[in-house]
N, C-alpha and C positions, 0 to 999 in steps of 0.2 A: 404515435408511439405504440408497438405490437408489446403486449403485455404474453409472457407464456411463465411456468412453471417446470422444472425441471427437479423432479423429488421432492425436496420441502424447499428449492431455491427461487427464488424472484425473479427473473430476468426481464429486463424491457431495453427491446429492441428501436432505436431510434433510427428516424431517415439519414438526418446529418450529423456529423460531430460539433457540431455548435448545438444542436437540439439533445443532443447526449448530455453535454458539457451544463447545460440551464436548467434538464432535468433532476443532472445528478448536484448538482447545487442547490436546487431548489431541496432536495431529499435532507441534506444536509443542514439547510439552516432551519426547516419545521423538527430535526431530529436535535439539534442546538437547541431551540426553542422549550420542545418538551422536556430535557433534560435541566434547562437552566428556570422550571420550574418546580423542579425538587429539591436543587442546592444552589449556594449561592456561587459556586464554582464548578468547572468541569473541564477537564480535560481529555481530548482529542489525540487520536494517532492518524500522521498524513502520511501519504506515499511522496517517492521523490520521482523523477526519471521523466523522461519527451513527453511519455503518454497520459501524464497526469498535466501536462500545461494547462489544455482549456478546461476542464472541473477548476482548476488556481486560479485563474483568469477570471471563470465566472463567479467562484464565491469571493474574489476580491471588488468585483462591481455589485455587492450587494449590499445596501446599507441596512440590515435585520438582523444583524450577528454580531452579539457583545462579544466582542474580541477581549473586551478589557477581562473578564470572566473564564478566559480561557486560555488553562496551559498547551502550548502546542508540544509534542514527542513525535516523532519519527521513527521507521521499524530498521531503518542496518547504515552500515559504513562501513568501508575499506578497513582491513587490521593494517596499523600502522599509517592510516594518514592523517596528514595534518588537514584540518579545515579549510586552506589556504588554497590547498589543490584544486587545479579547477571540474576536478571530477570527483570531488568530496560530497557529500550527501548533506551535509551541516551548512555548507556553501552555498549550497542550491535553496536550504529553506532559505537561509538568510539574504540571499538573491530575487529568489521569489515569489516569499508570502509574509516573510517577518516582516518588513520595513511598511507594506502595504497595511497588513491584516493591525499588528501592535497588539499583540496579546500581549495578557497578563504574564505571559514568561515563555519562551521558548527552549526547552533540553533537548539537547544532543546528544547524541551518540559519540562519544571520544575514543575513535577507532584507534589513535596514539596513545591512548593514555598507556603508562606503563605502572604497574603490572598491570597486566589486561584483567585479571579476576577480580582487582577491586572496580577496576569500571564495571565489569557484567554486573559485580554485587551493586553497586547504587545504581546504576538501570533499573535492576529486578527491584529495589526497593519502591524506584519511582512511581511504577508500574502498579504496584500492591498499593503504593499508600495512594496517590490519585486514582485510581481505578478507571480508566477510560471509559468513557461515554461511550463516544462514537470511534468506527476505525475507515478511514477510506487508504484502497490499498489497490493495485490493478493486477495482472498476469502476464508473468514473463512468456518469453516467445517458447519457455521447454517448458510452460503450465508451471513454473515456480510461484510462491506465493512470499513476498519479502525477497530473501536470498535463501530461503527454504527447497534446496533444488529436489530432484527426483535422486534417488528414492528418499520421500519425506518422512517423517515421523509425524504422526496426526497426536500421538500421546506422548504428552512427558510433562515431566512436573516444572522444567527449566522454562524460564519467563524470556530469557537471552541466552544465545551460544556464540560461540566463536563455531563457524560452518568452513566447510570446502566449496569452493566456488566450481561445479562443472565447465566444460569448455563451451556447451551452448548458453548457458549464463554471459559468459566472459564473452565468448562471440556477439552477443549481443550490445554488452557494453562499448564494445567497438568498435559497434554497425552503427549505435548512436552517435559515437565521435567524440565520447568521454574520452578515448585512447586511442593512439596511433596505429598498435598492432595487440595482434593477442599476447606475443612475450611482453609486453610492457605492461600488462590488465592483472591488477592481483589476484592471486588464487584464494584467498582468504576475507572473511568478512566475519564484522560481530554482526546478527539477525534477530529479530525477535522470530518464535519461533511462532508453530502454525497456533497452538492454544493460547498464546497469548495474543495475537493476533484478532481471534473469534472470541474472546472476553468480552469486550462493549457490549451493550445491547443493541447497538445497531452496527454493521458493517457495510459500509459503501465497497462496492468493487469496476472500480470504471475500467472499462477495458474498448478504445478506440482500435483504428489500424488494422489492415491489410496483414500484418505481417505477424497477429495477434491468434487469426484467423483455426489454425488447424489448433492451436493448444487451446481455443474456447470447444473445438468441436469435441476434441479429445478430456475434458473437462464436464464439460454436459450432457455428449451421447455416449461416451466409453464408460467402463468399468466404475466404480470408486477403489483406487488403487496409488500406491504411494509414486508408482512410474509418473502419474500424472498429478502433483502435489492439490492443484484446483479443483479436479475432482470430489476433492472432501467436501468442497462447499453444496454439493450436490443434497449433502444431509442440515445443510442448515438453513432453516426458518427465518432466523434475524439477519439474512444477508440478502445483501440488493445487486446483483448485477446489472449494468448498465454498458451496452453495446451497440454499436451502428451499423451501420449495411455493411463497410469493407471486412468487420470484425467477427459478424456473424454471418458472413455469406457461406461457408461450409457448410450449416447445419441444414439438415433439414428441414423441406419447407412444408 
């Protein structure tokens, strides 16, 4: 594992994505650890999507993480889908981390609920009154962070938005296989947004894959600039990136 720095950011660079996938698990349950030794509960924000498989995989084969202790949250969801979908975001935890991990409670995102403002408002309360610990989250293929697309907003007092989804967002969810075509990929999403995101005191950011590649270069050796939303973390100290060969092959070496 190549340990480097970029402004006040972490990054460690692994051979394989399974060595990615054990590292950045392994960061996660000492970061569990230390936090479930200040309260007797804590809650957690996971990311969802392909590129977070193995980090889920690997903190599910690990028997050092009181689940029971910990609320799980999630950062977006489609506006207006039901859970049921199978490219719902609430699906996917309850596919594959809830049934395994058994936390003490897992909240969702209620991309349907109608009116959408009371949902954002009990999000945002969830968020205030649990206070996340920890955040593992990775980077979209246009450097988005969440469904926080370019141009981002690094400031704002909002904990959740209802966002516009760009077309390389929405491309992307397509190139996954969440969706058929791009006219069928909603344009709309509730998000936690970038500061509520870097709240925790720790943030994991696993970022695997080839196709990851130019939005980590564009992220670490460009600008800090809202075109490239990951860039921000170029200024933070309590964030961990974790990457492999295919993911950081762009940057310099």
């Amino acid at each position: 594992m190549e340990n480097r720095t970029y402004g006040k950011l972490n990054v460690s660079i692994a051979e394989t994505t399974d060595e990615l996938s054990a590292a950045s698990a392994e960061k996660f349950a000492e970061a569990v650890r230390a936090a479930l030794e200040l309260k007797d509960e804590i809650a957690v924000i996971l990311a969802t999507g392909n590129s977070q498989l193995g980090f889920i995989r690997a903190v599910r084969e690990r028997d050092d993480i009181e689940w029971s202790r910990i609320t799980i949250l999630h950062m977006d969801e489609y506006l207006g889908m039901s859970e049921d979908h199978s490219a719902s975001f609430r699906r996917w935890m309850n596919e594959n981390i809830v049934p395994f991990a058994k936390p003490k409670a897992f909240e969702g995102v209620r991309g349907d609920f109608v009116p959408v403002e009371e949902e954002l408002e009990r999000y945002t309360n969830l968020l205030r009154d649990l206070d996340p610990a920890i955040c593992v989250m990775g980077i979209g293929e246009n450097g988005h962070l969440a469904f926080n697309d370019p141009p981002a907003e690094f400031e704002t007092d909002d904990l959740v938005r209802v966002v516009d989804m760009d077309d390389a967002s929405r491309r992307q969810q397509v190139g996954e296989g969440h969706f058929p075509s791009l006219e069928e990929t909603p344009r709309e999403a509730l998000s936690l947004t970038i500061p509520a995101l870097l709240r925790p005191k720790v943030v994991l950011v696993v970022t695997p894959e080839a196709r990851k590649a130019r939005a980590v270069k564009a992220a670490l050796e460009g600008p800090i600039t809202p075109d490239c939303p990951a860039s921000f973390l170029q200024a933070q100290e309590h964030v961990f990136l974790y990457l492999d060969q295919d993911s950081s092959s762009m940057l310099d070496r």
